[in-house]
N, C-alpha and C positions, 0 to 999 in steps of 0.2 A: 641362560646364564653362560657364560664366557669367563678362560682366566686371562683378563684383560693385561696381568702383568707379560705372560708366555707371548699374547699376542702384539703385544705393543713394543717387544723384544724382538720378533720377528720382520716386524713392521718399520722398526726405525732402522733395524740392516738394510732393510732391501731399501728404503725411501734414499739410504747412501748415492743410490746410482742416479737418485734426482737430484741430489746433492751435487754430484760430479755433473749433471747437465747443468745446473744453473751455474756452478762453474767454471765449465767449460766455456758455456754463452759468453760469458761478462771477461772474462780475461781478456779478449781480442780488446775489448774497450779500451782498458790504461794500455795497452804494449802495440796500441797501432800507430797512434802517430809518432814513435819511435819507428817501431816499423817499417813504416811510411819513407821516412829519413831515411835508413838507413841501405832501403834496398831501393831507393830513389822510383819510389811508385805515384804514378798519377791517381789521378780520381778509381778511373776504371781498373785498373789493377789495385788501387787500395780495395775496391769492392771486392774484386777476386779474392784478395786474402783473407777477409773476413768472410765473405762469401761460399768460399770455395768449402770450408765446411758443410753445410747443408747440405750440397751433394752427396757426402759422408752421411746424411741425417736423414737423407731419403731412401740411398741406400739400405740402411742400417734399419729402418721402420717397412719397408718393401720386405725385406727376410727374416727380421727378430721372429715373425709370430709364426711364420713356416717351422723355423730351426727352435723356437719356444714350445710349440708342439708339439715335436719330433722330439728333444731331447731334455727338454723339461726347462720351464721356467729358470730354475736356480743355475743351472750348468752354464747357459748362456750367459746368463748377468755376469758369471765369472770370467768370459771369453771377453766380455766391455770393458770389463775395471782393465783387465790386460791391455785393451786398447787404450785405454784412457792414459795410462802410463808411457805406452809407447808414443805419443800423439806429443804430452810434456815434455818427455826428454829429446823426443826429434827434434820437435819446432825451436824446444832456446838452445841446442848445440849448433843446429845448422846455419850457413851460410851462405846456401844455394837456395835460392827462392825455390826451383821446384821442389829441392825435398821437404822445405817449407808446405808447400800447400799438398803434398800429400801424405804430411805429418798429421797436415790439419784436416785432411779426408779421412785418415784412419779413427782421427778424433771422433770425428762426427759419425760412424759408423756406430759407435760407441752412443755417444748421446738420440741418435737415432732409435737403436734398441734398447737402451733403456726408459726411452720416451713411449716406449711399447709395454716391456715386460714389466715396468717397476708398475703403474696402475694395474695391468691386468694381474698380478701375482696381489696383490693387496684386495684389490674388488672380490678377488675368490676365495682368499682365505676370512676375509670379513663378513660376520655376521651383520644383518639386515638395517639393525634397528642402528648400527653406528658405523655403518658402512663407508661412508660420507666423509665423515671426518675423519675415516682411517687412510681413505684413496687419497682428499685434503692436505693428510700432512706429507706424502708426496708432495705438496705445493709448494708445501710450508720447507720442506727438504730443497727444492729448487732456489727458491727465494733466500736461502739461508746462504747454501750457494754465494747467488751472486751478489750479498751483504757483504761475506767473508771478502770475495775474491776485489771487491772496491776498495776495500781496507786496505789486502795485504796489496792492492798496487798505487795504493794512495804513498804506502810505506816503502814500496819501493820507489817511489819517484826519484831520490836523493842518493843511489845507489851508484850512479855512473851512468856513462853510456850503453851499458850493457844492462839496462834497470830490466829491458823487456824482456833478455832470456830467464830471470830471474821470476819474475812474471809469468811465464810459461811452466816456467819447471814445477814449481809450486805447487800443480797441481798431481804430481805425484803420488804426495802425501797424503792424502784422502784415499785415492784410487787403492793404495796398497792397503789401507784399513778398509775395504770395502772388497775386497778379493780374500782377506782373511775371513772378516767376519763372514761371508756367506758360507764357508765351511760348516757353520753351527747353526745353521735354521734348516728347518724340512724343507720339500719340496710343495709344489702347490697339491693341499689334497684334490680337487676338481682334477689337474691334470694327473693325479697315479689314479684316479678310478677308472681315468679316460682309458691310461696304458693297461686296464686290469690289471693292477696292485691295489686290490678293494683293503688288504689284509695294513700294508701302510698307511693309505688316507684314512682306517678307522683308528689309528693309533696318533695322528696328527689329531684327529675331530675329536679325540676323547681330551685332549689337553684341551682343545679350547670351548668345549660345551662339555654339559651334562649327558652323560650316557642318555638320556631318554631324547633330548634336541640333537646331541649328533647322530644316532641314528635315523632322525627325523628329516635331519639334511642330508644324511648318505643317499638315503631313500630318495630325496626330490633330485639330488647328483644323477643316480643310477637313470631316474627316470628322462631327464632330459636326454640322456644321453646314449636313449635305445635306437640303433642304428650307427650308430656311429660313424662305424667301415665302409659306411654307403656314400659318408660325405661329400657329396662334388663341391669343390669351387664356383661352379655354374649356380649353385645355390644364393649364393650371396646377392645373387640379381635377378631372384625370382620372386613373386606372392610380395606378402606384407616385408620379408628380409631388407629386398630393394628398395623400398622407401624408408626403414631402419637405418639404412646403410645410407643412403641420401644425407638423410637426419643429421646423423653423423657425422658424416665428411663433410659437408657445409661447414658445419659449428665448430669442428678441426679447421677449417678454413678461414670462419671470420675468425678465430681468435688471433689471428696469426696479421690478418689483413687491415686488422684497426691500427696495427704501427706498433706493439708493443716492443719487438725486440732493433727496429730502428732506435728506438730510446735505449735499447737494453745495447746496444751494439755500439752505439757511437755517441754514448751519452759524455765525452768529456768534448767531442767534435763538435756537438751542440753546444754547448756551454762556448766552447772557443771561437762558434761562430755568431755567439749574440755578445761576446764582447767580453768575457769574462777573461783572468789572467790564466796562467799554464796551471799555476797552484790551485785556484778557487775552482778551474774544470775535472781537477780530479776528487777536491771534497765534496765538490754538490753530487756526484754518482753517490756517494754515503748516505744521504739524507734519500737518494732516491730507494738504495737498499734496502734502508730501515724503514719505510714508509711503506715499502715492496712487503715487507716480512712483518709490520705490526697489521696491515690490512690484513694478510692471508691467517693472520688467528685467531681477525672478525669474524672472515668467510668461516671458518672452522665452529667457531663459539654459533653461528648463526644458519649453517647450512641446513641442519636436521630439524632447525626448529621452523624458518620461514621455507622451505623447500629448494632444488634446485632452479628451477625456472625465475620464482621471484628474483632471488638475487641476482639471477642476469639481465632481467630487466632492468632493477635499478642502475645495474655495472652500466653496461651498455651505455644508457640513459648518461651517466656521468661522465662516461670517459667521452661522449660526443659533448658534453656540456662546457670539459677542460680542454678538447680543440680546439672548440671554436674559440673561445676566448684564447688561444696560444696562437691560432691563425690571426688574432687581432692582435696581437703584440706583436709579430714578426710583420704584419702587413700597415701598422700604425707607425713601425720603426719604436716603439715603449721596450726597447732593451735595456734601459738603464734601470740598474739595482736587479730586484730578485722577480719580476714580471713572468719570464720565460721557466724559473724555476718553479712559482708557487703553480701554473698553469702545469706543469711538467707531474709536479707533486699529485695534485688533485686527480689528472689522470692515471696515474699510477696507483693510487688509493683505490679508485672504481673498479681499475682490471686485476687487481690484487685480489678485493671484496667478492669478484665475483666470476668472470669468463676465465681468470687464471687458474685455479684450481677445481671447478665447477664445471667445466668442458670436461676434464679426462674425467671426471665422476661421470658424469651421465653417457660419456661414449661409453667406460670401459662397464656399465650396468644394462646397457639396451642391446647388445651382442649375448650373442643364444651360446651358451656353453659351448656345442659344437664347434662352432664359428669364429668364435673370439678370437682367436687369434690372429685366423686370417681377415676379418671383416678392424681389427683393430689397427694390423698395418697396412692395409688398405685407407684407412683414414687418416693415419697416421704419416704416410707416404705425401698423400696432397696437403696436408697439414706442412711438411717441410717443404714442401714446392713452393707452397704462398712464402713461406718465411726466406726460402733465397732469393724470391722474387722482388722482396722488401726490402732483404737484406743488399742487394747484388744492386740495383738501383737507387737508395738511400742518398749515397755519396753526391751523387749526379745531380740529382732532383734538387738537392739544397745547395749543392753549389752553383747550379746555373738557370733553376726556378726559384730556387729562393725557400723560406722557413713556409710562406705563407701557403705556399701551393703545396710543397709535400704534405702537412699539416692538415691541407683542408679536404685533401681527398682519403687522410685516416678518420674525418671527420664527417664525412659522410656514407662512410663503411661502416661506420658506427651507428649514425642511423637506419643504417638497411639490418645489421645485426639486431638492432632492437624490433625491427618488424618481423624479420624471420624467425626469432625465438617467439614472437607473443603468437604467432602464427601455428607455426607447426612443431616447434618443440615440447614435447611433456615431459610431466610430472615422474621422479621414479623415485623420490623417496619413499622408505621403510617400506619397499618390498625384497623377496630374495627375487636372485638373481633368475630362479628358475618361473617363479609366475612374473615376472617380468616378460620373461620370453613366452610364456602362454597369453599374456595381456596382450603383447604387441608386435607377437612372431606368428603364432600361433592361437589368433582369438577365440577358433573353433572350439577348443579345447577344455573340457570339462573344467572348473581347479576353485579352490578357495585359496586366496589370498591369504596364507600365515604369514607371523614376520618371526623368522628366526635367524 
């Protein structure tokens, strides 16, 4: 038993910082092709600007889990919301493209490490049996995100010419309720048993279980966690870890590589290039929002009960079913009326349903207490690599291959993603975290499978 209220209080602060990544994401969307205009940018430098973020986002996932480690979960997210703020009010005061783009790298430092701590700080403080949907509404926190952020830049379109610093700034507001609130949640109990402060993680674990289950979990904490000091890095690429860690980074990898945030990034650039007007390419990002954010609380309502792997086969399955038909719209020239949108829609549905908030659940559950941290920004790292790689090339690909080629190679990443999850991806719901890692780190290992 759990007090579901303490926890879900804890849970929707910190989901904040997925809040502030999805965002983050989506703003560059309405305020590029101002952008664009104003700092008189080609193709290739429009990439950059949108782009140049996720260097900020590799960075920021390459160290959150060192410096998450080292100084706990909570402290850092506090060091992001600051970023996040500095990142808003640089990018719409300036008028130097470079201090523009490393406005937009401090950003993404920010969305980097929170792309790390906000799942792993929810996966550990959550019990077993609803684990899932709690790491989830991180998803659901993201997706909300970049609902909001479609809105408030649909609403600023009528602003002026200066609609896009207005655009940027915006996102202050959240980050500054997000730098407060975490003043008022504990820290991760896993991480104070780590730091030996057993005396605070049993004062966190009595709010959210029964004295007899938390000291049930203290106990399987303490136990994964004998050795600790001995940790190398070199571990992460040894025994069963190495292929954990594979697992991982792949499925960090397709999700990134099916095209999601090419639609999430340049979804008014699409719309303007299958022919729609200035107005209808910033209202259909809306519909993609809401469709982003009613799927993700399918995935929610459905993850604990059909497992994680089914629903990413279905996803998978879907979102290569809405390319290919998107690559026949764009390759047939069928732009007239809503073709590009309902094909747009349907995949967005599938990667919402399923690889969107179902990938950081099953990374941030198959990393061994130890490890997590560093085996999560390790994944999380190449996880941002594919995504500037999409991101940084996007512009190009559809300007001078056209809708149907970029299209059809997220379309076929999409089938390779459905064979490598039926393949070698498992199962890890309604176990804890700790026989997780004896199941699949450590098989040797004596253990019954409780879920608490």
């Amino acid at each position: 038993m759990t007090s579901n209220k303490y926890l879900l209080t804890i849970i929707s602060t910190v989901a904040l910082g997925g809040f502030l990544f999805g965002f983050d994401t989506a703003v560059i969307s309405g305020a590029i092709p101002f952008i664009k205009e104003h700092f008189q940018l080609n193709e290739t430098l429009e990439g950059w600007a949108v782009g140049c973020v996720i260097l900020g986002c590799m960075l920021g996932a390459l160290t959150s889990g060192y410096f998450g480690d080292l100084f706990g979960r909570r402290k850092v997210l506090i060091v992001t919301g600051i970023m996040f703020i500095a990142s808003a009010l640089g990018t719409a005061l300036t008028n130097d493209f470079t201090v523009f783009i490393i406005m937009r790298i401090i950003g993404g430092i920010g969305v980097g490490s929170a792309s790390v701590l906000s799942p792993t700080y929810i996966a550990e403080i959550s019990p077993s049996a609803i684990r899932g949907k709690m790491v989830s509404l991180n998803q659901l926190a993201i997706v909300s995100g970049i609902l909001i952020v479609y809105f408030t830049n649909y609403m600023f379109l009528g602003v002026g010419e200066d609609n896009w610093r207005y655009m940027l700034a915006s996102e202050s507001l959240p980050a500054l309720v997000f730098i407060i609130a975490l003043f008022f949640i504990p820290e991760s109990p896993r991480w104070l048993v780590k730091k030996n402060k057993e005396q605070e993680a049993v004062a966190v674990l009595d709010k959210l279980y029964t004295p007899t289950d938390s000291r049930k979990v203290l106990g399987q904490i303490k136990e994964s966690l004998t050795n600790i000091n001995k940790v190398k890095i070199s571990e992460l690429f040894e025994g069963n870890m190495k292929k954990i860690l594979l697992i991982g980074t792949v499925l960090a990898c397709l999700q990134q590589v099916t095209g999601i945030n090419a639609v999430i990034y340049y979804a008014p650039t699409i719309f303007l290039k299958s022919g729609a007007s200035l107005a209808s390419s910033f209202w259909q990002p809306v519909m993609i929002g809401a469709i982003n954010f009613i799927f993700t609380i399918v995935a929610i309502s459905l993850i604990e009960k059909v497992g994680r792997k089914t629903l990413m086969l279905y996803g998978s399955a879907g979102m290569g079913i809405s390319l290919t038909f998107l690559v026949g719209a764009f390759f047939f020239d069928m732009l007239e009326g809503y073709w590009v949108l309902v094909f747009i829609l349907g995949y967005i549905a599938s990667f919402a349903a399923s690889l969107a908030p179902v990938m950081w659940v099953v990374v941030s559950e198959l990393f061994p207490n130890r490890l997590r941290g560093a085996a999560m920004s390790f994944s999380t790292f190449f996880h941002w690599t594919c995504t500037f790689v999409v991101v940084q090339t996007f512009p190009w690909l559809l300007a001078f291959m056209g809708g149907a080629f970029a299209f059809g190679i997220f379309a076929v990443l999409s089938l390779f993603t459905f064979i490598f999850i039926y393949k070698y991806v498992p199962e890890t719901k309604g176990m804890t975290l700790e026989n997780l890692e004896k199941k699949y780190v450590t098989p040797k290992a004596k253990t019954t499978y409780e879920h608490v």
